[in-house]
C-alpha positions as CSV (number, residue, x, y, z in Angstrom):
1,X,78.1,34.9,101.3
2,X,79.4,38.2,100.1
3,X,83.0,38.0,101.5
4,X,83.2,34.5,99.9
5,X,81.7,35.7,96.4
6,X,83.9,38.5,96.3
7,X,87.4,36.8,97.7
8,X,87.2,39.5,100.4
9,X,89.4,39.1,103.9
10,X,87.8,40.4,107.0
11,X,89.5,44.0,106.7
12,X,87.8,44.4,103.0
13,X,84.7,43.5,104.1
14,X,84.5,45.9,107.1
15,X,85.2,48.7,104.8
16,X,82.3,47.7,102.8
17,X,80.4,47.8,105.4
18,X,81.4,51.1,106.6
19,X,80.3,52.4,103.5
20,X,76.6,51.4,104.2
21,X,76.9,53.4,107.5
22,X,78.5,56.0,105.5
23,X,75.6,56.5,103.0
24,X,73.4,56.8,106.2
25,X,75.4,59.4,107.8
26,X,75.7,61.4,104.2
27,X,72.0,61.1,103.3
28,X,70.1,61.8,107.2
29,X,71.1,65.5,107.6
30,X,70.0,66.2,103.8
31,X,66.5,64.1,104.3
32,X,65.4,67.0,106.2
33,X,65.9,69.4,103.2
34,X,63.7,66.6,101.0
35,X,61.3,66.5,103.7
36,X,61.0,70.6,103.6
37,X,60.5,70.2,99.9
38,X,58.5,67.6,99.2
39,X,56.9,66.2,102.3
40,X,57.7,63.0,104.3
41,X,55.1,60.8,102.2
42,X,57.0,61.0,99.0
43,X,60.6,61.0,100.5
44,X,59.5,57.7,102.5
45,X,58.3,56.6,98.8
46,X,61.4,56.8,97.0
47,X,63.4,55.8,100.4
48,X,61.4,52.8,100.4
49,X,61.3,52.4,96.6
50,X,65.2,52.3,96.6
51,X,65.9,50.3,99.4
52,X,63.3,47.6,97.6
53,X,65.1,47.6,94.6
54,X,68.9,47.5,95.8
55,X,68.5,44.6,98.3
56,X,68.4,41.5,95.7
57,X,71.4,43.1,94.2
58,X,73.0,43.2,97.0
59,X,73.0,39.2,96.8
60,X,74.2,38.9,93.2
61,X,76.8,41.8,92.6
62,X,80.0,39.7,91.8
63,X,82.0,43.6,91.1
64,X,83.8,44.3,94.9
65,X,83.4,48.0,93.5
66,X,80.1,47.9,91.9
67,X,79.1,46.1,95.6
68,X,80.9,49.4,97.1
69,X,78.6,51.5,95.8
70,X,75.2,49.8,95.9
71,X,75.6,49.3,99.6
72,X,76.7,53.0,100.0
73,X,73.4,53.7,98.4
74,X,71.3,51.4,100.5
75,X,72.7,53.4,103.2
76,X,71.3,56.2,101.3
77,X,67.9,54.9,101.3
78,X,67.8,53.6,104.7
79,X,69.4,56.8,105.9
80,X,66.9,58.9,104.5
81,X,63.1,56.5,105.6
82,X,64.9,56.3,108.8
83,X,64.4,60.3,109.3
84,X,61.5,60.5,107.1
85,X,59.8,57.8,109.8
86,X,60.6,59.6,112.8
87,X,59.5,62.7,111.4
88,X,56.2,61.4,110.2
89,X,55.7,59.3,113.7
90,X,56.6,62.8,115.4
91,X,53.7,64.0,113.2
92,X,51.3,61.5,113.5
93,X,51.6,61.7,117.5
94,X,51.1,65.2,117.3
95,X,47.8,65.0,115.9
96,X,46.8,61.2,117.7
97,X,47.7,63.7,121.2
98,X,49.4,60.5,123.3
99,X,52.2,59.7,123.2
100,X,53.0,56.6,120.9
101,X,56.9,57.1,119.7
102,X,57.8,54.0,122.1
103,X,55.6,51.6,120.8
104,X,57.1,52.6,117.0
105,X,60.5,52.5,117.9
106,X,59.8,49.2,119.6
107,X,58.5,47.7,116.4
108,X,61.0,48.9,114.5
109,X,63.6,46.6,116.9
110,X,60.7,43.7,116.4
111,X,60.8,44.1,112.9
112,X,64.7,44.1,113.0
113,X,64.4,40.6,114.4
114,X,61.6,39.1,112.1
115,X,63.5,40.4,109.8
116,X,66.5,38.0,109.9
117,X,64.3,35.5,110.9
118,X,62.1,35.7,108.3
119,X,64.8,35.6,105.6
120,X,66.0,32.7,107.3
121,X,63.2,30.6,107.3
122,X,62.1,31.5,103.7
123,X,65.8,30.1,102.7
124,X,65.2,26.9,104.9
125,X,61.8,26.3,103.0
126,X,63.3,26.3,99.6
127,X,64.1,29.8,98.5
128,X,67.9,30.6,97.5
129,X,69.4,33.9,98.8
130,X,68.2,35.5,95.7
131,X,64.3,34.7,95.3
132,X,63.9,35.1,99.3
133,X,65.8,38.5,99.1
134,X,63.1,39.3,96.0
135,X,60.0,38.0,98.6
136,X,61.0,40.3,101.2
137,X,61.5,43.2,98.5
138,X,58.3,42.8,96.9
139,X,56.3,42.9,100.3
140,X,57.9,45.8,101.2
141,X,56.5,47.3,98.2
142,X,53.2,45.6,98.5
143,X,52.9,47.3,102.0
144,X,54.0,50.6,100.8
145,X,51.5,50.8,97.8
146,X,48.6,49.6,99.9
147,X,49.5,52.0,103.0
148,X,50.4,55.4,100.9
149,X,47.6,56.6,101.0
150,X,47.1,56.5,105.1
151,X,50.4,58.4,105.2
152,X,50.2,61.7,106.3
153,X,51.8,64.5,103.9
154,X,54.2,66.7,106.2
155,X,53.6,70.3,104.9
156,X,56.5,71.3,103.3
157,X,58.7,74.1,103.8
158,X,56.8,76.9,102.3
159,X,53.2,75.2,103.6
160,X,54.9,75.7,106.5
161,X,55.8,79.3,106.1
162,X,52.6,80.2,104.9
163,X,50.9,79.1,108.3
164,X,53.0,81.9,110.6
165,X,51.9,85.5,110.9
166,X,55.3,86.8,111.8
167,X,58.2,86.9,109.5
168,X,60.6,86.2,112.3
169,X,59.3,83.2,113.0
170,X,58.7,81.8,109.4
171,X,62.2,82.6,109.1
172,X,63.2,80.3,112.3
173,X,61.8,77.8,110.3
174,X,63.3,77.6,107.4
175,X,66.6,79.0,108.5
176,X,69.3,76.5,108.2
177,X,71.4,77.6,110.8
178,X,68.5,76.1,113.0
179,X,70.3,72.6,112.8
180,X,73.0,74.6,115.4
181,X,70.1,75.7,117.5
182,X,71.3,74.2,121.0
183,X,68.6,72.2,122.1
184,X,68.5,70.1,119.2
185,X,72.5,69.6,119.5
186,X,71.7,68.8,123.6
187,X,69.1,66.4,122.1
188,X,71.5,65.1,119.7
189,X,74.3,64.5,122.0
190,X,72.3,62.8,124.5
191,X,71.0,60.6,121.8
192,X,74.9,59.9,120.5
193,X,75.0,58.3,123.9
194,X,72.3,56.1,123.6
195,X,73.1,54.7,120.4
196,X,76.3,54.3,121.5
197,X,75.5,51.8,124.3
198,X,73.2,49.9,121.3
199,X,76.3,49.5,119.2
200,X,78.8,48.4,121.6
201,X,76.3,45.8,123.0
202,X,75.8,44.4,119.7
203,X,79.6,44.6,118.6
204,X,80.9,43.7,122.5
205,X,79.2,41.7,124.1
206,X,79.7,38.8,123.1
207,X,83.6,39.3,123.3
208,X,82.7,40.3,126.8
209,X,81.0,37.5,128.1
210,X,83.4,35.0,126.3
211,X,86.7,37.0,127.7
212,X,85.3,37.9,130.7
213,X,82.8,35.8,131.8
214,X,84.3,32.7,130.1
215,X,81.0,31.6,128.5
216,X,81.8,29.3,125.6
217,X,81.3,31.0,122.3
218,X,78.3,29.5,120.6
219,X,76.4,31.1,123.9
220,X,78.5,34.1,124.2
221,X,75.5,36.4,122.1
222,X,73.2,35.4,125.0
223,X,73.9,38.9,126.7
224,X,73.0,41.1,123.6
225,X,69.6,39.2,123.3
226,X,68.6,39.5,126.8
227,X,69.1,43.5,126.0
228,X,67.3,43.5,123.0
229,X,64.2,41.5,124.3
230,X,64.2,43.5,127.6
231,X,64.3,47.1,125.1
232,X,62.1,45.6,122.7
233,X,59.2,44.7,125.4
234,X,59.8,47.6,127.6
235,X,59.3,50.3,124.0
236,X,56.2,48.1,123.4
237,X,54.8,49.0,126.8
238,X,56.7,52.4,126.6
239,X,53.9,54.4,126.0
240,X,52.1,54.0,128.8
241,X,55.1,54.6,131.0
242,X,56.0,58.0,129.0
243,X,52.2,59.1,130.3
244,X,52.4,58.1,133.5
245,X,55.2,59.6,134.7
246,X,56.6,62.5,132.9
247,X,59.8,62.7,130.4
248,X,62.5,63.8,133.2
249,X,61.0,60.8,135.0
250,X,61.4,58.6,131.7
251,X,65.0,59.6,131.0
252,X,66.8,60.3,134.6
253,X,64.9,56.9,136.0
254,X,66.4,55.3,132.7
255,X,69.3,56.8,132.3
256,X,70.5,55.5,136.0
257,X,69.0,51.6,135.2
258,X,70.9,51.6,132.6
259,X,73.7,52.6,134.2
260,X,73.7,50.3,137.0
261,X,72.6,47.7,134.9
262,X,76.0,48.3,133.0
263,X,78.0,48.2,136.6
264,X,76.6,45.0,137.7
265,X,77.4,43.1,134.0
266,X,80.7,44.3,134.8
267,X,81.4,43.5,138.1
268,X,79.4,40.6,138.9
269,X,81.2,36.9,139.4
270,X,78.2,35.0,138.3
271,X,76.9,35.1,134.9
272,X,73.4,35.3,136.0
273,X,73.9,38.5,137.6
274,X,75.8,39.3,134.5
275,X,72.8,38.8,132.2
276,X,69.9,40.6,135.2
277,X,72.6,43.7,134.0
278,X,71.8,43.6,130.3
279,X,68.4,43.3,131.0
280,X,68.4,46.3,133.4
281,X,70.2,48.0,130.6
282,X,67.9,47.5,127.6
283,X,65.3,48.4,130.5
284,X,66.6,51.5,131.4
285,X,67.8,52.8,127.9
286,X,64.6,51.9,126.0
287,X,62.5,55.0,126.2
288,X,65.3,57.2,126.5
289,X,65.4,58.5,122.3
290,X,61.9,58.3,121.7
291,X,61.5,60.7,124.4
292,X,63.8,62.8,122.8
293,X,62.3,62.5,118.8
294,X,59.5,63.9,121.0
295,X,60.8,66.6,122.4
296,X,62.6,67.6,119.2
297,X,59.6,67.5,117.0
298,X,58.1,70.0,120.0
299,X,61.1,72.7,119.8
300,X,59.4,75.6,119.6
301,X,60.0,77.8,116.4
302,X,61.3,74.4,114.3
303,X,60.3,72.4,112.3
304,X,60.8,67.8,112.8
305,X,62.1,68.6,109.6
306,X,65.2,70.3,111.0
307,X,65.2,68.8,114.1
308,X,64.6,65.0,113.8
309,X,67.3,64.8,110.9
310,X,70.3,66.8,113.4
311,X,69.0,64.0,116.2
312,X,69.0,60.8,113.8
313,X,72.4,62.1,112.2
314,X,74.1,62.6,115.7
315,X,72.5,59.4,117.2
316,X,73.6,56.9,113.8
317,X,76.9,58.4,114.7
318,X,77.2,57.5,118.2
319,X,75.8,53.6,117.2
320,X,79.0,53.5,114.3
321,X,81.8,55.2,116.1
322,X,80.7,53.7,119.6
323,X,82.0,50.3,118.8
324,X,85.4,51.7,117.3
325,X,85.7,54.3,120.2
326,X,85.2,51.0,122.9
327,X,87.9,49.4,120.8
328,X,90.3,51.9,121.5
329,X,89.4,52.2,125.5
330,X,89.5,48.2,125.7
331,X,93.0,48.3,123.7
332,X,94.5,50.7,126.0
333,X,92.5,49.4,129.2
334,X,90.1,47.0,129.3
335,X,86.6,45.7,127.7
336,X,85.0,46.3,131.6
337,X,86.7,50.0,131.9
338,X,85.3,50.3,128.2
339,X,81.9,49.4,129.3
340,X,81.9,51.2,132.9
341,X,82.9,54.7,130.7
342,X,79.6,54.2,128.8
343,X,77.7,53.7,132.5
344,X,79.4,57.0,133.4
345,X,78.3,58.6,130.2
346,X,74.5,57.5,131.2
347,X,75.0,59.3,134.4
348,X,75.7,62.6,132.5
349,X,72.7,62.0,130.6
350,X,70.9,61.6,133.8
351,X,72.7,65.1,134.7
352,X,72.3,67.2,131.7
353,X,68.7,66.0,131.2
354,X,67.8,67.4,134.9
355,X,69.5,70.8,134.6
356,X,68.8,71.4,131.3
357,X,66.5,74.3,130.0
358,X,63.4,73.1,129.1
């Protein structure tokens, strides 16, 4: 609808969209300074507030630069509730004492999917774009007035302060060159990984089974929603696996699903085997990043306000640039030595996790 009511070509339109990602990537690392100042409740207010209020628009701007900048600040908005989230749920499982990051990041994916469902259908009942853009914006609001209040306020910065007895260690918190501390970077890299995988199914996949697997095109999207059904069910039943068996457990054990899930999409001659591989991946890579928000928001000496914004930032990366950076492997190789890199990458997830210090 967009690329029509603009007069955009496909190349236009991708930079367009890049500037959505781009208002993410700008706005996560400074969410965590907003969070320090004035607590996750009211950032995830005006986050939420925002992204309410630019998605209609988003359906009527006719001005290709005009468009340009309101999608670079929905990016903005969903950049910033996106930390703000995980640093309230890192919060919020602190104090509840089990964990519970799983089961949030799995309705996140479910909410993803009833999402463009639910826009769908409120076209197909009558709505145009506009009015059903307007519904969804207005029960995002109505849910946000009617929940504020159960929201916990994250102390701020100097709450935080206040609450330490040794000057050093205020000072760890509040220091900035704490977003370089080297866990959180380990954390953040690992999670670049992850998100990586996530992006490339959605943006591969399908090319993958059609090229490779010669499945005709209007099934070819099959393989990315057996991975997102397998990682939505197995983050809804996450949390019970997180406290059974402990984190290492969690991330090796998925880290090595996923990547022989990955192997077997890749080398297997029958589609069915192909499509057991991206279910053995969205197995396998589901509880991977909630474990780490978890162990980020647990860094001793450091606040989820500096940690969970450095982990989000690195992680959104890795989903953007791992679709371009499996473009460039495919162009010069091939879509499967593309894909089997990203199985190898799991492996050193696998690695680093095990060895690292805890």
């Amino acid at each position: 609808m967009a690329k029509d009511r603009l007069a955009l070509n496909e190349a236009d339109l991708g930079l367009l969209l890049l500037l959505l990602g781009c208002g993410a990537l700008v706005t996560m690392p400074l969410s965590g300074i907003l969070i320090s100042k004035l607590g996750t409740r009211k950032v995830i207010l005006g986050s939420v507030l925002s992204a309410a209020l630019l998605l209609p628009c988003l359906l009527i701007i006719s001005d290709v630069y005009i468009m340009g900048a309101a999608l670079f600040a929905f990016g903005c908005s969903i950049g910033s509730v996106d930390v703000a989230m995980n640093a309230h749920g890192v919060q919020v499982q602190n104090s509840y004492g089990k964990p519970i990051m799983s089961s949030l990041h799995g309705l996140f994916s479910v909410g993803g999917l009833f999402g463009s469902l639910g826009l769908g259908f409120l076209i197909k009942v009558g709505l145009n774009p506009v009015h059903a853009a307007i519904t969804i914006s207005v029960l995002l609001v109505l849910l946000l007035v009617l929940q504020y209040r159960n929201l916990f306020n994250y102390p701020t910065e100097k709450e935080i302060t206040m609450k330490f007895s040794h000057v050093d260690e205020a000072k760890a918190v509040s220091s900035r060159f704490q977003w370089f501390n080297s866990s959180v970077l380990l954390l953040g890299l690992m999670c670049f990984i992850v998100f990586l995988s996530e992006g490339a199914m959605l943006d591969w996949s399908a090319i993958f089974l059609r090229d490779n697997k010669n499945v005709q095109p209007e099934f070819s999207g099959i393989g990315y929603a057996a991975f997102s059904v397998a990682m939505a069910v197995m983050r809804l039943t996450g949390d019970a696996i997180v406290s059974k068996f402990s984190s290492k457990t969690v991330v090796i054990a998925g880290s090595i699903i996923a990547s022989l899930g990955i192997f077997i999409l890749t080398l297997s001659p029958w589609i069915g085997l192909s499509l057991a591989g991206f279910i053995l991946l969205g197995v396998g890579a589901a509880n991977i990043v909630p474990v780490f928000f978890t162990e980020g928001g647990k860094i001793r000496g450091l606040s989820p306000a500096v940690t969970i914004p450095v982990i989000t930032t690195m992680g959104y990366a890795g989903q953007l640039a791992g679709p371009a950076l499996l473009g460039f492997i495919a162009h010069h190789f091939s879509l499967t030595i593309a894909f089997e890199a990203i199985a190898l990458l799991f492996i050193a997830v696998a690695l680093i996790y095990k060895f690292r210090k805890s």
